[in-house]
C-alpha positions as CSV (number, residue, x, y, z in Angstrom):
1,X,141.3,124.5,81.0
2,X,140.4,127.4,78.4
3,X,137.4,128.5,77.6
4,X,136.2,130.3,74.9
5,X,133.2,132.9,74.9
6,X,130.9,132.9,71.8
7,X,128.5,135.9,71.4
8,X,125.1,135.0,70.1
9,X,122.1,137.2,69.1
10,X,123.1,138.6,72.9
11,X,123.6,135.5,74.9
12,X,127.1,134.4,76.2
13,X,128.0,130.8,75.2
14,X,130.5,129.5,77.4
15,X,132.7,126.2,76.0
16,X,134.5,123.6,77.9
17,X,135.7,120.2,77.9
18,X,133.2,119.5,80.7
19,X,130.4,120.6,79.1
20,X,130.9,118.7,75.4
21,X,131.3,115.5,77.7
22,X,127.9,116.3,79.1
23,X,126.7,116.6,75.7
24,X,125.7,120.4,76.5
25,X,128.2,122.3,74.6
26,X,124.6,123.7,72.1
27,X,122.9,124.3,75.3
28,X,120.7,127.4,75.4
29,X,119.2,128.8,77.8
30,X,116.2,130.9,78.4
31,X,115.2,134.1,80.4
32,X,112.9,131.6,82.0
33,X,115.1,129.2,82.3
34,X,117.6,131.2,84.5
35,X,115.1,132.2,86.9
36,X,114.5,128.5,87.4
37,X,117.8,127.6,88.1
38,X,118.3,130.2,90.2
39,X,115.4,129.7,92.2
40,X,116.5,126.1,92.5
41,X,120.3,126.8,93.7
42,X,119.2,129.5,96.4
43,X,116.4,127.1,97.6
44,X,119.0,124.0,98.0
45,X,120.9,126.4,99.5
46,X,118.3,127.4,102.0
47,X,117.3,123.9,102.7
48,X,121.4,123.5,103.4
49,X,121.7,126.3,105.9
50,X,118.6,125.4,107.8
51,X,119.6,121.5,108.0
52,X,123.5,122.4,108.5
53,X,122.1,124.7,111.3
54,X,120.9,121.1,113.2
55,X,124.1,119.2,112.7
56,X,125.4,120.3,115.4
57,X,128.0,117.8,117.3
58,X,127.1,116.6,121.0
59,X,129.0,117.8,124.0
60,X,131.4,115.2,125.6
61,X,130.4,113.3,127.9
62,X,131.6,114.8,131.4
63,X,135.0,113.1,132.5
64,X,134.9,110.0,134.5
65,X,137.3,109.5,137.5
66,X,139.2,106.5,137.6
67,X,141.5,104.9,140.0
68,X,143.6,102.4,138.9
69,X,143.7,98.5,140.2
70,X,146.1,95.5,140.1
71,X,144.2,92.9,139.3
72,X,144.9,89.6,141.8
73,X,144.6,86.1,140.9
74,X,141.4,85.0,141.3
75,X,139.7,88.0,141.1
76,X,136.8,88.2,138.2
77,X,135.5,92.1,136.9
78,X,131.7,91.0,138.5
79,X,133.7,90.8,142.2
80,X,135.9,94.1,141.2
81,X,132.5,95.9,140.3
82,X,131.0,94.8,143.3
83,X,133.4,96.7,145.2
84,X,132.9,99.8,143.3
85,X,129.3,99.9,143.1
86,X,126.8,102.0,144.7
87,X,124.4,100.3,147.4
88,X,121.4,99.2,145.4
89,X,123.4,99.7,141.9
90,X,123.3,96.6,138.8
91,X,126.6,95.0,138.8
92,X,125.8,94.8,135.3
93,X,125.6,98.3,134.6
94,X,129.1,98.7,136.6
95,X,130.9,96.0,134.9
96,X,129.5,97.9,131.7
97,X,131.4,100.7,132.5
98,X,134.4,99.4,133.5
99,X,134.8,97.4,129.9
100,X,134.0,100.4,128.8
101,X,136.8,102.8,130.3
102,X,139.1,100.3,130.2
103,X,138.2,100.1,126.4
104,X,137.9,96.4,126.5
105,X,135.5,93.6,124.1
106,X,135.5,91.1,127.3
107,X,135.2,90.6,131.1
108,X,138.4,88.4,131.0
109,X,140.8,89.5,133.4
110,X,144.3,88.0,133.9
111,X,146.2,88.6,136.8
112,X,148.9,91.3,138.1
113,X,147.4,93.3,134.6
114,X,146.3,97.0,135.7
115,X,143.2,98.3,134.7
116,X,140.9,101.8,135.7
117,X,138.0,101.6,137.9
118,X,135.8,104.6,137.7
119,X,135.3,106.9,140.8
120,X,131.5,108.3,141.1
């Protein structure tokens, strides 16, 4: 796109498609006005840098050992979990995990299918 530079009792007029489309093509602008929009930029800017600073992206989750299983006819994920879990552990929170690793929506199970059962 060209532009084209107009001198004007000492201010620099710059032209552009963009700007007659924005209806600012006339647009002056004043000592005063400068300092304001320059104050403005390098304060969005600041606000940026110190947001951008707490976006910061999680660690991974540490691995998870898994072993994998045959499933046998019969044999339901709440009796599978029950065989994994710890000794006081919610088969809920065990069967959670294993839909989870398994990246599954359901408990459903159908036999001779293979899924993981995590180690811990």
């Amino acid at each position: 796109m060209a532009h084209v530079v107009a001198l004007s009792s000492g201010a620099a007029h710059i032209r552009s498609g963009v700007e007659d489309w924005l209806g600012i093509a006339d647009l002056e602008i004043t000592r005063r006005g400068r300092l304001v929009v320059w104050t403005i930029g390098v304060a969005l800017m600041l606000v940026v840098l110190l947001m951008g600073g707490r976006a910061v992206a999680g660690s991974p989750d540490s691995a998870t050992h898994v072993m994998p299983h045959t499933v046998s006819q019969g044999e339901t994920l709440w009796a599978i979990a029950s065989t994994v879990a710890h000794p006081g552990e919610d088969l809920r929170d065990v069967v959670s995990l294993i839909i989870e690793v398994n990246g599954r929506s359901s408990a459903d199970l159908q036999a001779g299918e293979q899924i993981l059962l995590p180690l811990r």
